[in-house]
N, C-alpha and C positions, 0 to 999 in steps of 0.2 A: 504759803508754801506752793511752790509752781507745781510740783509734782503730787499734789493733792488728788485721791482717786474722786475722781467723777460723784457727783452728791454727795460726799462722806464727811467726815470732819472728826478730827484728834480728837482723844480723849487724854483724860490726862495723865494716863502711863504714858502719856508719847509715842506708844507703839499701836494701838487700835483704832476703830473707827467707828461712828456711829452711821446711822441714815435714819430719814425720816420721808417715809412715802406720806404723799398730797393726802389727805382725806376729807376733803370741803364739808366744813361745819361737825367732822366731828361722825360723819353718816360712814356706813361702812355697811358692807353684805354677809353672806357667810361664805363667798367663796373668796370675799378679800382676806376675810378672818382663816379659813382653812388656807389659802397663802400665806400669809403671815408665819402661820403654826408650822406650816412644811417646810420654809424657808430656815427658819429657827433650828427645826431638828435636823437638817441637812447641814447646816454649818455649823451647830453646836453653838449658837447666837447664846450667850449666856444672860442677857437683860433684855427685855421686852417692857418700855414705861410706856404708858397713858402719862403725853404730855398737858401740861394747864391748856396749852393749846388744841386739845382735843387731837391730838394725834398721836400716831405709836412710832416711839424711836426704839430703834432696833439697834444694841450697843453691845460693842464687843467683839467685832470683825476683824478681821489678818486684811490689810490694804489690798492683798492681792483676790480675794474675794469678794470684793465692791462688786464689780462688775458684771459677775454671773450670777449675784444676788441680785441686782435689779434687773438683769434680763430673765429670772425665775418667778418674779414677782409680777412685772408687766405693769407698774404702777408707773405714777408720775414722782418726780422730785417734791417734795414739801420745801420751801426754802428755810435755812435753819439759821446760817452766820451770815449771808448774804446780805447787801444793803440794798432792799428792795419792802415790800410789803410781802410780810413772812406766810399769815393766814387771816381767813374771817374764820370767830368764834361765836358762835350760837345756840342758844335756846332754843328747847322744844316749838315754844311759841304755840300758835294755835293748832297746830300740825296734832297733839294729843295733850297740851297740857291745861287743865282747868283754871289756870290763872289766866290763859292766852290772853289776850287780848288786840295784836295785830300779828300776822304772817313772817316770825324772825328767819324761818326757813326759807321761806321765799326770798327777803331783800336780800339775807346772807349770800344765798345763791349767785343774786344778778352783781353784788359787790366782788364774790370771789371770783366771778369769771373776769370780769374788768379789771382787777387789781392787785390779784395775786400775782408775783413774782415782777412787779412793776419797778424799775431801777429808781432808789432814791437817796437822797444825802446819806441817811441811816436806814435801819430795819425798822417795821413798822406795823402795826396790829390794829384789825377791828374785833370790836363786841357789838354784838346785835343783840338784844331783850325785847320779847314780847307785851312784856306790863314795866311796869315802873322797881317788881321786884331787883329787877337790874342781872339773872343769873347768868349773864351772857356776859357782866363785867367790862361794860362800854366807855364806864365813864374813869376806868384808868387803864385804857387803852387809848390809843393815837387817834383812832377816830371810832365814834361809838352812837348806837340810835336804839335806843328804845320806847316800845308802845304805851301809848294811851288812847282813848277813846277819841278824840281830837286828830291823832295821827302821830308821826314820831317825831320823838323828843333827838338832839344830835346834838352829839360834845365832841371837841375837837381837843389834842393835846393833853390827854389824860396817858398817866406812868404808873406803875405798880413797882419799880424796880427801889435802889439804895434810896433815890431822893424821889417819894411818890409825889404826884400831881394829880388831882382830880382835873377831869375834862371841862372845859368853857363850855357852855351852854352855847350855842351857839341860833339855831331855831327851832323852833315847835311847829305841834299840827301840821306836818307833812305831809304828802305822799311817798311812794316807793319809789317815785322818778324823781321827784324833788330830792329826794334822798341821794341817789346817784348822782345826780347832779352836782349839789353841794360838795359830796365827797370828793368829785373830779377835780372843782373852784380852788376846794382845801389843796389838793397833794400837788396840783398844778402851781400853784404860790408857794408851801414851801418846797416842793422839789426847784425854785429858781434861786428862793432865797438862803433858805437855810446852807450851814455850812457840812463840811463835812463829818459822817454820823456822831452831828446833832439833832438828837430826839425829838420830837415835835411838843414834849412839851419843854424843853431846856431854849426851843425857839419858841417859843408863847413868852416864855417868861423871858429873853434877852427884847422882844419887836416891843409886845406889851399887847394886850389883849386888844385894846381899841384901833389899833392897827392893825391887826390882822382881821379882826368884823370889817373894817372897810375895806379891806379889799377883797375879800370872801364873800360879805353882803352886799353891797352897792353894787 
């Protein structure tokens, strides 16, 4: 729809709108949360979710109240339908959790600054985990790394959706650069190859795993 308000998206009466302000990894304050709540009671927002994605979509909006809803909030866009990389999802990781075992807060970060809202064939998701528990849910997500004592573990082309994929292993024992890194190699090759939103894992599975390790790893 051309006349689409600014960040919002249908719902399915056809008549309302949702929005999903940015909140990297899921972190939020309590004056975002007391926006939230003010914004809600000012326009009579009738749904507030905690998405899987760690973030709050605001549902239930008159089209004509987009706009002075996100300039009351002062947030950023979260991308929701867009074919881009939507969000990084993350675990506590060592940041307070007794499993931790490497920094998911940290890579999370340095991934969502680089690659949120990045234009690609399809939409497209990280998970980050600190241990091998996986609660960050990396490995059926598009591109996913989680810790071990060695360093991190990364999968590539993992799905949660109708037809799930588990993520290709793709390297271990990492760093947090090597990890950025890799990530870039990934989205750089299939944002040339892949077709239009096709999933990265519906294009793992059309190239074939060993074709895409060579061009990623070598």
């Amino acid at each position: 729809m051309t006349d689409m308000p600014k960040g919002a998206f249908i719902q399915r009466d056809k008549i309302t709108y949702a929005i999903v302000p940015r909140s990297p990894m899921g972190l939020v304050t309590p004056d975002t949360l007391e926006k939230i709540a003010g914004v809600a009671k000012k326009y009579n927002i009738p749904i507030i979710k905690i998405t899987s994605g760690q973030r709050f979509a605001l549902v239930g909006m008159k089209p004509e109240q987009v706009d002075e809803i996100w300039h009351d909030l002062g947030m950023d866009v979260g991308p929701a339908v867009e074919l881009c990389v939507h969000y990084v999802q993350a675990c506590p990781g060592t940041a307070v959790c007794r499993f931790g075992i490497l920094d998911s807060l940290g890579l999370g970060g340095k991934l969502e600054k680089m690659f949120v809202g990045m234009d690609l064939p399809a939409k497209a998701k990280f998970g980050i985990s600190g241990c091998s528990n996986n609660c960050g849910e990396g490995l059926v997500r598009d591109f996913g790394a989680y810790g071990k004592k060695s360093g991190w573990t990364v999968s590539f082309g993992g799905n949660s959706g109708n037809r799930p994929r588990i993520g290709t292993i793709l390297a271990e024992g990492l760093t947090d650069e090597q990890v950025v890194d890799l990530a870039k190699k990934c989205f750089d090759y299939y944002g040339a190859n892949a077709k239009i939103k096709e999933r990265t894992a519906r294009f793992i599975d059309r190239i074939g795993v060993e074709e895409f390790k060579k061009a990623v790893l070598e």
